[in-house]
C-alpha positions as CSV (number, residue, x, y, z in Angstrom):
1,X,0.0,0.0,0.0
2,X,1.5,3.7,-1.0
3,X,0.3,7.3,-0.5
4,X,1.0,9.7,-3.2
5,X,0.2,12.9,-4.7
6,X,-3.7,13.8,-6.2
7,X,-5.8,16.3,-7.7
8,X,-9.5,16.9,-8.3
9,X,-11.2,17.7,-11.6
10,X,-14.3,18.5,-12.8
11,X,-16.1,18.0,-16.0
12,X,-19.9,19.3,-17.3
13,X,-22.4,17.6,-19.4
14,X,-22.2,18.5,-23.1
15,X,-25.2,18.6,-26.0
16,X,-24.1,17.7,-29.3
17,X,-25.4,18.2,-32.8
18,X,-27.6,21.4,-32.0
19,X,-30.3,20.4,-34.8
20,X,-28.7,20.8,-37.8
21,X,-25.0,21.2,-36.8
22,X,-24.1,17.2,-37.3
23,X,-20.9,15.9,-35.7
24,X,-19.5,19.6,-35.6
25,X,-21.1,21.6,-33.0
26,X,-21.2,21.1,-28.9
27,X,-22.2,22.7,-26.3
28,X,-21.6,22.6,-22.3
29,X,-23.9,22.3,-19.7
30,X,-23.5,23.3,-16.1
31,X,-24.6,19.6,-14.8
32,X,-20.8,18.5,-13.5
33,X,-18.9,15.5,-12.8
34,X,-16.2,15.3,-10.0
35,X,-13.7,13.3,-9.7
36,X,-10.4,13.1,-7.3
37,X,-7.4,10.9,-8.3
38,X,-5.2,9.9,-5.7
39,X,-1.8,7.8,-6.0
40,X,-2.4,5.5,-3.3
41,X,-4.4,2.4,-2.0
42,X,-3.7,-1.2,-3.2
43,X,-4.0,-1.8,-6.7
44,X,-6.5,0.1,-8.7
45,X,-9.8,1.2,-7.3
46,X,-12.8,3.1,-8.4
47,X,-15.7,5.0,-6.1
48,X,-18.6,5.8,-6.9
49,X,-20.9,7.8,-5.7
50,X,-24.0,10.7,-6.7
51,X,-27.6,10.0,-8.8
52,X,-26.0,7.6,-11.4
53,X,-22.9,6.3,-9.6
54,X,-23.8,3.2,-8.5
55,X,-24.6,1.9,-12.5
56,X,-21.0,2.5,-13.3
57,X,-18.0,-0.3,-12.7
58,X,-15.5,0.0,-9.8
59,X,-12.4,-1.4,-11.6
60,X,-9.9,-0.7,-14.3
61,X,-12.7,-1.6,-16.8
62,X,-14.4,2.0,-15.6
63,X,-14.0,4.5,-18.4
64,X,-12.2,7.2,-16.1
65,X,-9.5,4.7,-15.5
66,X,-9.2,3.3,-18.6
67,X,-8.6,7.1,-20.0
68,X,-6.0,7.6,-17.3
69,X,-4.5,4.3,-17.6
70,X,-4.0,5.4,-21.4
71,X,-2.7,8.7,-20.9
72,X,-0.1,7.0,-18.9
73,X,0.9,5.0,-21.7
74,X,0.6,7.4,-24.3
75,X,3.4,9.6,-22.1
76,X,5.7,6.4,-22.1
77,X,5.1,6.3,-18.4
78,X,4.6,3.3,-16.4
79,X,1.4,2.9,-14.9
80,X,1.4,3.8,-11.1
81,X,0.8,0.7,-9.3
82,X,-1.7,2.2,-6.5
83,X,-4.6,4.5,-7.9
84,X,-7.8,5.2,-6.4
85,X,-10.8,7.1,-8.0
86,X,-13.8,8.4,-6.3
87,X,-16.5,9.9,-8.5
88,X,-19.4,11.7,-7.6
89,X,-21.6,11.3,-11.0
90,X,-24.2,13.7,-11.8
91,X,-24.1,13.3,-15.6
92,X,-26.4,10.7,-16.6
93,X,-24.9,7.7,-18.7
94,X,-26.3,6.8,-21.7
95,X,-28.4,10.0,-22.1
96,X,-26.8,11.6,-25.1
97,X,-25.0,14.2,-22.5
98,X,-21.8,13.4,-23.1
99,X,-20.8,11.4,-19.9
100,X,-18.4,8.9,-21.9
101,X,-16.9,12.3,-23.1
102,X,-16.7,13.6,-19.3
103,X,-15.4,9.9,-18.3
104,X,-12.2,10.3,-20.6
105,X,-11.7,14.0,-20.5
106,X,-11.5,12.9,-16.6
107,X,-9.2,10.5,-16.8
108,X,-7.0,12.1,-19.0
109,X,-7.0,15.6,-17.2
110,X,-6.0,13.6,-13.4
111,X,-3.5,11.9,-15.6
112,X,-2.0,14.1,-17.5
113,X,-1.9,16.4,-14.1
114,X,-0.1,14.0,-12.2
115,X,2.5,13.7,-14.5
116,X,3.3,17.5,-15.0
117,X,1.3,17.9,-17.9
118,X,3.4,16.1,-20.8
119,X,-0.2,17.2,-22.7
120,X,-1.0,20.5,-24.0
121,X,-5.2,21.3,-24.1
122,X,-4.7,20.1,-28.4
123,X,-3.2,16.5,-27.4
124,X,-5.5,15.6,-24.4
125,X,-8.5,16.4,-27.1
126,X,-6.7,14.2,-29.8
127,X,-6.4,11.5,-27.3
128,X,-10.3,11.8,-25.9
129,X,-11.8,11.9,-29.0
130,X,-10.0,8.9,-29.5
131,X,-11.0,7.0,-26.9
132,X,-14.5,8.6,-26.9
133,X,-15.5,8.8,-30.8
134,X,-17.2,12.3,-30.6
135,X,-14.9,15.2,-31.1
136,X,-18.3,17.2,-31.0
137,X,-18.5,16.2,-27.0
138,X,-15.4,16.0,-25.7
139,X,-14.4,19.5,-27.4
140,X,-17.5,21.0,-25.5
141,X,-16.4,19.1,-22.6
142,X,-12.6,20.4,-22.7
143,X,-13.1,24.0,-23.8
144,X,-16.7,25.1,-22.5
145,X,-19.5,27.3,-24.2
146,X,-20.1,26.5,-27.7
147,X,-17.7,25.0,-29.7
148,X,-17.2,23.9,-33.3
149,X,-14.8,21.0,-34.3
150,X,-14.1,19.9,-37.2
151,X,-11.1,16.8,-38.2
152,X,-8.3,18.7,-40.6
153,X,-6.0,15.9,-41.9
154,X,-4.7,14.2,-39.0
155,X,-5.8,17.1,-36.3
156,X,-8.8,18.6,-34.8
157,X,-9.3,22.6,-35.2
158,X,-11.8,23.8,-32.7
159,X,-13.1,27.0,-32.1
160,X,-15.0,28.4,-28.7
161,X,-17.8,30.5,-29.5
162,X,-19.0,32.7,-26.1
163,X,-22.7,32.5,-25.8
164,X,-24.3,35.2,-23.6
165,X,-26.3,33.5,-20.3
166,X,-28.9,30.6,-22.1
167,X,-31.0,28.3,-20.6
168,X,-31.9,24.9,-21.7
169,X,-34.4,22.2,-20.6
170,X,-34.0,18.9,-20.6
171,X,-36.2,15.5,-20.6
172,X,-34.0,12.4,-19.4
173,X,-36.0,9.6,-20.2
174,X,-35.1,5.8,-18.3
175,X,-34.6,4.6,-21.8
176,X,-31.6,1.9,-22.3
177,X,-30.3,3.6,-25.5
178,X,-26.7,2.8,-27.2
179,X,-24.9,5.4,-29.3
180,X,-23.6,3.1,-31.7
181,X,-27.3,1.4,-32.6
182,X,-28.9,5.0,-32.9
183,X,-25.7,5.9,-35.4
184,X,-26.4,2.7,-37.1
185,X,-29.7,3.2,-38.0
186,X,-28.7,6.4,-40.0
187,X,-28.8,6.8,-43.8
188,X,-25.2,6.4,-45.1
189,X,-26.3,8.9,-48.2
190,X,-28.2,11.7,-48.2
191,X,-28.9,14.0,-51.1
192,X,-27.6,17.1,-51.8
193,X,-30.6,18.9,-50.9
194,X,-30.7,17.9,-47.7
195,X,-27.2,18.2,-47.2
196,X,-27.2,22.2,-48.2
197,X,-30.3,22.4,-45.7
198,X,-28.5,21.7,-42.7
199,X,-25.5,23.3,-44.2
200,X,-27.5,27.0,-44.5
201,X,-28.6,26.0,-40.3
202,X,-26.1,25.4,-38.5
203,X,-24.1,28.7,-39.4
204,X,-27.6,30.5,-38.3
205,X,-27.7,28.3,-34.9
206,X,-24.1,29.3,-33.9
207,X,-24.9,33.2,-34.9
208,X,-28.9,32.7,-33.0
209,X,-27.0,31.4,-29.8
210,X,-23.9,34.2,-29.9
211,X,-26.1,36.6,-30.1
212,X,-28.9,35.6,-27.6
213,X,-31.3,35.8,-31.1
214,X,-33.9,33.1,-30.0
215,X,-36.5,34.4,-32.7
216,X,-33.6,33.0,-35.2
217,X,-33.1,30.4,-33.4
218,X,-36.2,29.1,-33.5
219,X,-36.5,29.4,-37.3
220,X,-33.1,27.8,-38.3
221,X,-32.3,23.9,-35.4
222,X,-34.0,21.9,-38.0
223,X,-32.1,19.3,-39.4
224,X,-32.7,16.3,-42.3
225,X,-29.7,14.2,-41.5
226,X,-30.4,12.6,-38.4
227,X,-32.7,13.3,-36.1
228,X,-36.1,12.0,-37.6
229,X,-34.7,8.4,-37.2
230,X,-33.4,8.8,-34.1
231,X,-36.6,10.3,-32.8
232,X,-38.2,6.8,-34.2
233,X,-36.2,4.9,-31.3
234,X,-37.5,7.1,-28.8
235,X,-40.6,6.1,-27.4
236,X,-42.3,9.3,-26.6
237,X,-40.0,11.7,-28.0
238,X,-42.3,12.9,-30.7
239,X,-44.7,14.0,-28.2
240,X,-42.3,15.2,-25.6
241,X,-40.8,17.5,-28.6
242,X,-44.3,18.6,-29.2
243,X,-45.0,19.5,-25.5
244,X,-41.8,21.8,-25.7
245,X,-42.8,23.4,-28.5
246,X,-46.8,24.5,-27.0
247,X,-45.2,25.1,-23.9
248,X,-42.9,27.9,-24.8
249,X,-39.6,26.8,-26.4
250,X,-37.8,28.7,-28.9
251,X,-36.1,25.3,-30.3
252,X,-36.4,21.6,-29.7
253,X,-33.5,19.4,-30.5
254,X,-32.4,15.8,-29.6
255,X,-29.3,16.4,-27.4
256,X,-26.4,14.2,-29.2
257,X,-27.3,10.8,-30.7
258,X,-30.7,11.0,-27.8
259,X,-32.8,9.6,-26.3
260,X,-32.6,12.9,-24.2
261,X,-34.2,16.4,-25.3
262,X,-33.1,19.9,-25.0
263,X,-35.3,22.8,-25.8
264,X,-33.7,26.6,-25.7
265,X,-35.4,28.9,-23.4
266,X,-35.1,32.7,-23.2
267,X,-35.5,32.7,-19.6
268,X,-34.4,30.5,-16.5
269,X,-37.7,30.5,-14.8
270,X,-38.8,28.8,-18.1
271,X,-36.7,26.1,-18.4
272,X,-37.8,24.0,-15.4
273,X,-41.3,24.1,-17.0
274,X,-40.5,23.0,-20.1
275,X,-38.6,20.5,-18.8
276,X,-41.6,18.9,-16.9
277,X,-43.7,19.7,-19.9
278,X,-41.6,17.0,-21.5
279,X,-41.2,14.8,-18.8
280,X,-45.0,15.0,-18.2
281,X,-45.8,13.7,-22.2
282,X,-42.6,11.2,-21.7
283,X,-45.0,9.8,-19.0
284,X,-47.7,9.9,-20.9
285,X,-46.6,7.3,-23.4
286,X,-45.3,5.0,-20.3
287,X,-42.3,6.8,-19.9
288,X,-40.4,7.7,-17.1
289,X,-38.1,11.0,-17.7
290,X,-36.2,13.2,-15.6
291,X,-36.8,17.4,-16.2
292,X,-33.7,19.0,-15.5
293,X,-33.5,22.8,-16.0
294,X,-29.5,23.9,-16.6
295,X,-27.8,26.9,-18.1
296,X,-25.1,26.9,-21.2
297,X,-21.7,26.7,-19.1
298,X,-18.9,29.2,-20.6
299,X,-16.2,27.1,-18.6
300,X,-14.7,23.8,-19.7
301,X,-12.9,21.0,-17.7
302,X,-11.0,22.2,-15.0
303,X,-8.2,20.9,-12.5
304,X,-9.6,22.7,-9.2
305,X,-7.0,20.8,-6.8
């Protein structure tokens, strides 16, 4: 058994997609993660704790260690033989919220950390969207706000676009939903028509959200890539989607591959409200969701200890 040095980090939720912004545009959420790494114990060992912790596995297989493990690898390091993790999870798994993107930017922030930062900000996003599979996430995670990302060659480019103060609300259904099948189920052509629609879009939702224009906004988050066959795998989503809209939203979007929802709100008094609005016609097709009522977050992952 060893004692050793630590830190603490903490990671928010993420939305993804936006509507029409496919694979390219994120945004953070201030729902967080928090997690403390600590060189000691005997062997590797995971905590969990908070709403969704006790889902999650407790060993190396756990997504947090499995990021750090790699970053220690990546470094040419060798791993540390004691580690302990304790993780107080409020980002729901499997929600389309970006938690497997919070999991590895975790991971690799408390390793990279306790190794004196052989990482810059551009490598630890190389390596979590390699480990996570959605640069649109784990940017949003990393950098905060809104950000765009795009894959240049053999390199992300991002860029962080400040939003003024936003308000989203969200329906979490209890729905076991897997990223890869709702990415399998999408067309693998579309035509150019459709193609140049969402193109037009998602420059409008990046100006409608950096301006605090919600009358634009609500003209331009459609999309005709992706989301009308996801919102076939979610059992009540169509009516949930509808309840936002009649009860106030400016725009309706699913929030990353689903089965959660996000509708934009001009005011935070609204977004609680809209939230159970959706939650209430989730529950009206025999299904259980959770309203949550959160603001855009203009702050990324950060090492507080």
């Amino acid at each position: 058994m060893t004692t050793g040095a630590g830190c603490r980090v903490r990671v928010p939720a993420t939305t993804a997609n936006l509507g029409p912004g496919f694979d390219c545009l994120g945004m953070a959420l201030d729902l967080w993660n928090d997690v403390r790494f600590s060189l000691e114990g005997d062997g590797v060992r995971v905590t969990m704790a908070g709403e969704y912790g006790e889902s999650l596995p407790t060993d190396e297989t756990n997504l947090v260690a499995r990021s750090f493990l790699r970053l220690y690898e990546e470094a040419g390091a060798a791993p540390p033989a004691d580690l302990t993790i304790d993780c107080d999870v409020r980002v729901p798994p499997s929600s389309g919220l970006g938690s497997s993107a919070a999991a590895a930017v975790a991971g690799l922030l408390g390793a990279n950390t306790l190794l004196g930062r052989p990482f810059d900000r551009a490598g630890v996003l190389e390596l979590a969207a390699a480990i996570d599979g959605h640069p649109d996430n784990v940017a949003a995670t990393l950098l905060g706000g809104l950000t765009i990302v795009v894959r240049k060659e053999e390199r992300l480019l991002t860029k962080k676009i400040l939003v003024p103060e936003a308000h989203v609300a969200l329906a979490v259904p209890a729905l076991a939903f897997s990223t890869r099948a709702a990415r399998a189920g999408l067309p693998t052509q579309v035509s150019m028509k459709d193609a140049v629609f969402n193109l037009g879009r998602t420059p409008l939702v990046v100006e409608a959200l950096r301006t605090g224009d919600f009358e634009l906004l609500s003209q331009v988050m459609e999309d005709r890539l992706h989301q009308a066959a996801r919102l076939k795998l979610i059992p009540g989503g169509r009516a949930a989607w509808v309840a936002a809209q009649q009860a106030g939203a400016a725009a309706v979007a699913i929030s990353g591959s689903g089965p959660s929802l996000i509708a934009f709100v001009s005011l935070a008094t609204d977004a609680l409200r809209v939230a159970r609005a959706m939650a209430e016609a989730f529950g009206g097709m025999g299904v259980v969701a959770q309203p949550l009522g959160l603001s855009v977050s203009a702050g990324g992952a950060t090492v507080v200890a």
